[in-house]
Structure formats: C-alpha cells, structure tokens
N, C-alpha and C positions, 0 to 999 in steps of 0.2 A: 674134814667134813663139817657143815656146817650144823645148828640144833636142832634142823629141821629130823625129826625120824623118818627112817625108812624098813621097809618089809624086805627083807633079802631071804628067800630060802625058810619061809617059819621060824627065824633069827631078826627081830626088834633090835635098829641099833639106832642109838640117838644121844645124841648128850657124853657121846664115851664110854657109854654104858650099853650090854649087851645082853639081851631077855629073852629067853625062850619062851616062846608060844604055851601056853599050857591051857588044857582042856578041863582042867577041875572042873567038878561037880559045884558049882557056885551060883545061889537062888538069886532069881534076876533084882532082886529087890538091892542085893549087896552091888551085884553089878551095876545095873543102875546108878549109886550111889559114887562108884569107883567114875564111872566114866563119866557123870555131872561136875564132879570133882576136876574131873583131865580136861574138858572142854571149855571152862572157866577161863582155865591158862592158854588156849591156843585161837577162839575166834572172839573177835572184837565184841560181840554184842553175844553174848552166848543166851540169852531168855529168848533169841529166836530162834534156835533150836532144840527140835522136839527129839526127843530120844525113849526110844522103847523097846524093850528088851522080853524075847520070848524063846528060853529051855538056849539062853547064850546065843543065840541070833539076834544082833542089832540094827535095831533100823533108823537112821539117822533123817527127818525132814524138817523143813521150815525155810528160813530164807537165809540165806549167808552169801557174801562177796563172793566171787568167785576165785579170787586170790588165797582165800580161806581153806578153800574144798578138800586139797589135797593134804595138807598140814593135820587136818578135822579126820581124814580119814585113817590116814596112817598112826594116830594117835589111836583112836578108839580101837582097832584092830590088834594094837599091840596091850590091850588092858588085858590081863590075866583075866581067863575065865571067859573071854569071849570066842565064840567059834564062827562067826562068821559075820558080814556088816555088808547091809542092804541100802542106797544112796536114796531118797527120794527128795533130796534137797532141792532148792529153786534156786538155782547161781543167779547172782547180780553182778554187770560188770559194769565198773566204774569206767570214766574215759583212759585210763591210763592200763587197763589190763584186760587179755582178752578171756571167752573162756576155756577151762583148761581141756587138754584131749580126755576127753571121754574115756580113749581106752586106755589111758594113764591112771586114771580114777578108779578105774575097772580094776588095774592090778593092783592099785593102794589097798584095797578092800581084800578082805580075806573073806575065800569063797569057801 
C-alpha cells in the first residue's frame, strides 16, 4: 500500500497504521488545530486552504490542484474528532492531471 490514506469501513489506514474513526466530544477549536496541523503535510501550498469546523463537521474550501483533492480529503476525515467533511474546494488542473471523479471524492469524505 502506498502512504497515501484511505477510508475502508470507519477504519483510517495509511502509513501501516490503523485508526479508528472516533466520535469524541472535541471543541472545534482543538480540531481545527489537529487538521491545520495534517493539511501542512499533504497539499503543496496549504494557506490556500480554508478550513472550518462546526459541533465536528468540516468544511474544507479555497483553491488546490486537483491532484491534491483526494489525498486532502481522506486525511482530514481520518483526524479524531471529526464526524463528517464537506468539499467546497475549487480543483485546479495542471496539463498533466485531469480532475478527479467526483464520486470518488464523494466516498473519501466521511458523510
């Protein structure tokens, strides 16, 4: 498997490592902090994405690659304390990538 993460079944697996989903009680302000934190490590330019967090619902927007999308989403989905992740991100694609399916993106997201 390669480091990208993936959502199997409410089971976070990435890196070799295997995380359960968990629902804690965790004030968006911590979450917030958690996922600013994760999104540094996974999209190229991360001060273009806006990230805002309401009672563990996240809403990910701004502009990013479109190569980015899905790496961006299955990341933030698997931070503890998150219950669900909303896209309104603006995909950019470079000549070399197209962009991704939609309802691919759809299932990275945890609904």
């Amino acid at each position: 498997m390669d480091s990208k993460l993936a959502l199997i079944g409410g089971v976070c697996l990435g890196a070799g490592l295997i995380t359960l989903l968990s629902h804690d009680d965790v004030s968006d302000d911590v979450l917030l902090a958690r996922i600013r934190s994760r999104v540094k490590s996974v999209v190229s330019s991360p001060e273009s994405v806006r990230v805002a967090s309401r009672d563990g619902r996240i809403t990910l927007s701004g502009s990013l690659p479109a190569g980015e999308a899905a790496r961006l989403l299955s990341t933030v989905s698997c931070v503890r304390g998150v219950r669900g992740v909303e896209s309104q991100l603006d995909l950019r694609c470079t000549h070399q990538e197209s962009l991704p399916d939609p309802e691919e993106l759809a299932r990275l997201a945890v609904g």
